[in-house]
C-alpha positions as CSV (number, residue, x, y, z in Angstrom):
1,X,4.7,20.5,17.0
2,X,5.4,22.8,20.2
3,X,8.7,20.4,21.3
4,X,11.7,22.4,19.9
5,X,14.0,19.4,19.8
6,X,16.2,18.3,16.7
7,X,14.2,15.7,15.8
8,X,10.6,17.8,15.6
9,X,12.5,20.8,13.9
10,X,13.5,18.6,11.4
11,X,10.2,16.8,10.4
12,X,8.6,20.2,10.4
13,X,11.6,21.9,8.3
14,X,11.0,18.7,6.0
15,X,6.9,19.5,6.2
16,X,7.6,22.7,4.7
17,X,10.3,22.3,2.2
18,X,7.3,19.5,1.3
19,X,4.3,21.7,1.1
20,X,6.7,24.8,-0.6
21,X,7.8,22.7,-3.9
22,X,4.3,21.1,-3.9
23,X,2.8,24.9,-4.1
24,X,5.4,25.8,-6.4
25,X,4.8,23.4,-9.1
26,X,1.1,23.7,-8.5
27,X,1.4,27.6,-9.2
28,X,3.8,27.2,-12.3
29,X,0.9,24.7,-14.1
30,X,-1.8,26.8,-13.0
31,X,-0.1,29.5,-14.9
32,X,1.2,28.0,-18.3
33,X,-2.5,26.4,-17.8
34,X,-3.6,22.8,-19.3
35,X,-2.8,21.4,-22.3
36,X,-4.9,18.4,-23.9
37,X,-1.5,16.8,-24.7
38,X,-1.0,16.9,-20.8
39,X,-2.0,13.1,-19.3
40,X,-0.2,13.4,-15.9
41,X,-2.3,13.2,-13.0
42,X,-2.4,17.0,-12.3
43,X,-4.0,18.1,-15.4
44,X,-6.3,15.4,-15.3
45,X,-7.5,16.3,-12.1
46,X,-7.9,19.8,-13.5
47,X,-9.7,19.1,-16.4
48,X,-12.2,17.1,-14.3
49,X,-13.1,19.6,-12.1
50,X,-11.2,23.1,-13.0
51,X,-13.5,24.7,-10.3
52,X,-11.0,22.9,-7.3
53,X,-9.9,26.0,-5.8
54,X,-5.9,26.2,-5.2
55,X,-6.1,25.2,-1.3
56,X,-7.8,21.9,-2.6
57,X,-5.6,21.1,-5.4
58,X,-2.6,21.4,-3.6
59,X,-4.4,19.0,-0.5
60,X,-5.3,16.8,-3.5
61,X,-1.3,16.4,-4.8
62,X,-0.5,16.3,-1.3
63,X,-3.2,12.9,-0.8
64,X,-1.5,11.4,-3.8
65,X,1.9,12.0,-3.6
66,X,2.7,11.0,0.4
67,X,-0.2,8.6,0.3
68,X,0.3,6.8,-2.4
69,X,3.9,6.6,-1.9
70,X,4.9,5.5,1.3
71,X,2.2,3.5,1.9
72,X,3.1,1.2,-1.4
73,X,6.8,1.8,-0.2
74,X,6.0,-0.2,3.5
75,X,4.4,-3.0,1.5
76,X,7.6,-3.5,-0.8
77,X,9.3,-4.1,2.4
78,X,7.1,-6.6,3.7
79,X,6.6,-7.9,0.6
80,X,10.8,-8.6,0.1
81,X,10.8,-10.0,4.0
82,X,8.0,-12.0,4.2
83,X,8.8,-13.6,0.5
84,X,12.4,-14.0,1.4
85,X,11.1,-15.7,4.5
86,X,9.3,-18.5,2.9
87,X,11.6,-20.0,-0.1
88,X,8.8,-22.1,-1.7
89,X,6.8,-18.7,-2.1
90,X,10.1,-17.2,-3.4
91,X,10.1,-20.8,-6.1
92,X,6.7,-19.8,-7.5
93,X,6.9,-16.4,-7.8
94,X,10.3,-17.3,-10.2
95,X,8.8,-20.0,-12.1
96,X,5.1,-17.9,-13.0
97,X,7.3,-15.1,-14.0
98,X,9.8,-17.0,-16.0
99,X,7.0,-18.5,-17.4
100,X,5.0,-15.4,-18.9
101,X,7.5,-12.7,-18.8
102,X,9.9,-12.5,-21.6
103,X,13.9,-12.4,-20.2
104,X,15.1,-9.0,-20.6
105,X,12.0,-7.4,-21.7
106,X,10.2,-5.1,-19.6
107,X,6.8,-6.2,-18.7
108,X,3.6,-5.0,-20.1
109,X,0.6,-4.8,-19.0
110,X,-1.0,-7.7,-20.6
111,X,2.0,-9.3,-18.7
112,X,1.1,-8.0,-15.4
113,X,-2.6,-9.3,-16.2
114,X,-1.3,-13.1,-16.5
115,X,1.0,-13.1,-13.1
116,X,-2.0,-15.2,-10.9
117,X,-0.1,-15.8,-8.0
118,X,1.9,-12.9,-7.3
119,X,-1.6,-11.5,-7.5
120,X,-2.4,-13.3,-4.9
121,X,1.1,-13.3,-2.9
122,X,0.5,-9.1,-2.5
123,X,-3.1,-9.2,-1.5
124,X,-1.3,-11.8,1.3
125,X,1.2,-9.5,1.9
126,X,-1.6,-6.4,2.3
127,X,-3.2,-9.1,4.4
128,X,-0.9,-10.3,7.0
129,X,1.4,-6.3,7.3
130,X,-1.1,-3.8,6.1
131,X,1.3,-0.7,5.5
132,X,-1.6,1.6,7.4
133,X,-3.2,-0.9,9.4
134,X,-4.1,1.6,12.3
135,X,-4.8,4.8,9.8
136,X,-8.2,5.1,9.4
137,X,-10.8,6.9,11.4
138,X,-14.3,7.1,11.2
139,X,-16.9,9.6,12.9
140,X,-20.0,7.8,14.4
141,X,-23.1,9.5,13.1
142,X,-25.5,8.1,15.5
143,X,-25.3,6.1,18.9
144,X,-23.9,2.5,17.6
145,X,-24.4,-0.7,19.7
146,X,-21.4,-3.0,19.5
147,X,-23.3,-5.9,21.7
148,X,-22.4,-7.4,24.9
149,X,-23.4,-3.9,26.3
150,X,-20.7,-1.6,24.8
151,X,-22.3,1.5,23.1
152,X,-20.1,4.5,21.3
153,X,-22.1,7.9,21.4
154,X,-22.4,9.8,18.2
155,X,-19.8,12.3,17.1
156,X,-17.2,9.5,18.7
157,X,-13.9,9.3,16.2
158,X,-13.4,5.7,15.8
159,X,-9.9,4.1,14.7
160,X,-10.5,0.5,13.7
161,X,-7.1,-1.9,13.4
162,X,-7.4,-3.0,10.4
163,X,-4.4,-5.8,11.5
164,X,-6.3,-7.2,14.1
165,X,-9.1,-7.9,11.6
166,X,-7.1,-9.2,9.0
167,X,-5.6,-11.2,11.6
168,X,-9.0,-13.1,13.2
169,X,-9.7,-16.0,12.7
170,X,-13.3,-15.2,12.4
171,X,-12.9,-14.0,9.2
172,X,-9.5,-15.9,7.6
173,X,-8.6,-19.1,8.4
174,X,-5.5,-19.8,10.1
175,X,-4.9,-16.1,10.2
176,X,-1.6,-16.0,11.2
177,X,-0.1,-18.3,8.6
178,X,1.4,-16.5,5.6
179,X,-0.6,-18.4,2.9
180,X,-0.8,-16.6,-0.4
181,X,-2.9,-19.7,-2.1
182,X,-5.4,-18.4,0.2
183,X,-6.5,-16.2,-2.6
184,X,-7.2,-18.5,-4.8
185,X,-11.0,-18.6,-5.6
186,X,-10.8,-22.2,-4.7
187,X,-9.9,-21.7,-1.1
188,X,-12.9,-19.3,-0.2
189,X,-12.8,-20.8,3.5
190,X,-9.8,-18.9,3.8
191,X,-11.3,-15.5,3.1
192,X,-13.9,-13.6,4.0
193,X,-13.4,-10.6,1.5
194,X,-15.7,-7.9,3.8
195,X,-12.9,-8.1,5.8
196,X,-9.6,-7.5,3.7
197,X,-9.5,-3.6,4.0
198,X,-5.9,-2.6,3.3
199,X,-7.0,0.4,1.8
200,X,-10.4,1.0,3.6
201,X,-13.2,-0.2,2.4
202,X,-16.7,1.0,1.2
203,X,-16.7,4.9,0.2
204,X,-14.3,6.3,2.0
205,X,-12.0,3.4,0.4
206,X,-8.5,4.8,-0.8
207,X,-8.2,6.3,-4.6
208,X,-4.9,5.0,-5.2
209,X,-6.4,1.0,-4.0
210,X,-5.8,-0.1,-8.1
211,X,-2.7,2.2,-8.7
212,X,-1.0,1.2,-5.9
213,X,-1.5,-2.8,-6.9
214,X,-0.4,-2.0,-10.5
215,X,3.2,-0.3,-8.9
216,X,3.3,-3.7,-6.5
217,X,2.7,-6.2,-9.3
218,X,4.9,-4.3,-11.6
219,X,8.0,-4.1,-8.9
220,X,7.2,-8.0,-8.6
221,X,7.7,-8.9,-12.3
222,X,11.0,-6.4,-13.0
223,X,12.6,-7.4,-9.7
224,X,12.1,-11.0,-9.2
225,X,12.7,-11.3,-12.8
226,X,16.3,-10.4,-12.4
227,X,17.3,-10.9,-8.8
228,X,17.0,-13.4,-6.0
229,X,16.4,-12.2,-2.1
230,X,17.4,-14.1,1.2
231,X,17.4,-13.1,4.9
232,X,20.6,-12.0,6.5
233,X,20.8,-12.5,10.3
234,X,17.9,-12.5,12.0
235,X,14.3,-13.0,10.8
236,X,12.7,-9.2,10.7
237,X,9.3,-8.6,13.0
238,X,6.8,-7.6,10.9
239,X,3.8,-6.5,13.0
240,X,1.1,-4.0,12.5
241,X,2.2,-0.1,13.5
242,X,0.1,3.0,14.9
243,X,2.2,4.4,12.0
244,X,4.1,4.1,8.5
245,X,6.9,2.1,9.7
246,X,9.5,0.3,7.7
247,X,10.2,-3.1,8.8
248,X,13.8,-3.2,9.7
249,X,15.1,-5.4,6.8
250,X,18.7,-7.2,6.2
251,X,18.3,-9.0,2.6
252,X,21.2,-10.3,0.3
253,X,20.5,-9.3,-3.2
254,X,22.2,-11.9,-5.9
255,X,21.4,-11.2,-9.9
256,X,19.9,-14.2,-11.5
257,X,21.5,-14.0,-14.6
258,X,25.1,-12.9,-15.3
């Protein structure tokens, strides 16, 4: 914040324009006030709980908006590299939504509901790159014993990584292996579901856990539908980050149908 080089001035010239439209649009629906026509997320919000002062209102828009953006945005990423990685994932994906999904009909949700397996091939995808998989801290309320002698006072901030759970093979079998038939209720021995916390868990657990699955499973059915992926040069490294990172990603994008 204190660093005056190019690179800082810009993120926090960015930050503002950010926070100043944000304000902005919160002032201009605060003013023409809420409508019961109005079902975007903002007057919902409001007509929940109109006593959110301004300050909170605009901290809530800003939760959804970057939140629930770029962390869905890192996970399509993963999702297009680790899928174009492993062709016979690629194969299923085609054939379930060929299967349900009408050709050049947009997909509804009753649609969505029936695509099994790329149910299953996000909740791999959440699994194996976690798009916030060192994000979440948690404040010890009293003095917690972690065995073999370690102890963390109270009032300690914690940051658990959530990658190095959801890659241990204490709690998923051959961890390390991107297996999306995992998920099937069939394989339980390859889950243990107390430990798949893309989002957090328990609750503090993200808002935007189901939204952001909807936005992946739709963007699954509409893309896939229509276009095939595959790897240019080399393979990309996708590995857990201290931060929202995008994989770097080379794909080659062919139309399935002319």
């Amino acid at each position: 914040k204190y660093i005056s080089t190019k690179e800082v001035l810009n993120f926090n010239c960015g930050i503002e324009k950010m926070e100043q439209i944000q304000r902005d649009f919160v002032k201009k629906r605060l003013e023409r006030g809420i409508k019961d026509t109005d079902c975007d997320l903002l007057s919902i919000m409001l007509r929940c709980n109109p006593k959110l002062s301004t300050q909170e209102i605009r901290d809530h828009v800003i939760t959804f908006l970057n939140a629930g953006t770029d962390t869905v945005g890192c996970a399509l990423v993963s999702l297009l590299g680790l899928v174009a990685m492993h062709p016979e994932v690629h194969q299923k994906i085609i054939q379930e939504i060929d299967t349900i999904i009408p050709k050049e009909k947009m997909p509804t949700w009753e649609h969505l509901e029936k695509l099994e397996y790329c149910r299953w091939v996000i909740k791999e995808v959440l699994r194996f790159n976690p798009p916030a998989g060192h994000l979440f801290t948690r404040r010890v309320t009293r003095l917690l014993d972690c065995g073999n002698g370690v102890t963390v006072p109270p009032q300690t901030d914690v940051t658990p990584s959530i990658y190095a759970v959801h890659h241990d093979d204490e709690y998923f079998k051959d961890p390390d292996r991107f297996f999306p038939e995992r998920w099937d209720l069939k394989n339980k021995e390859y889950v243990n579901l107390k430990a798949f916390m893309p989002f957090g868990l328990g609750q503090a657990n993200c808002q935007g856990f189901e939204i952001a699955l909807m936005e992946l499973r739709f963007f699954v059915a509409v893309v896939y539908r229509d276009y095939n992926f595959s790897i240019t040069g080399d393979k990309p490294i996708l590995t857990g980050s201290m931060i929202l990172r995008y994989p770097k990603l080379q794909l080659k994008i062919m139309k399935r149908y002319s």
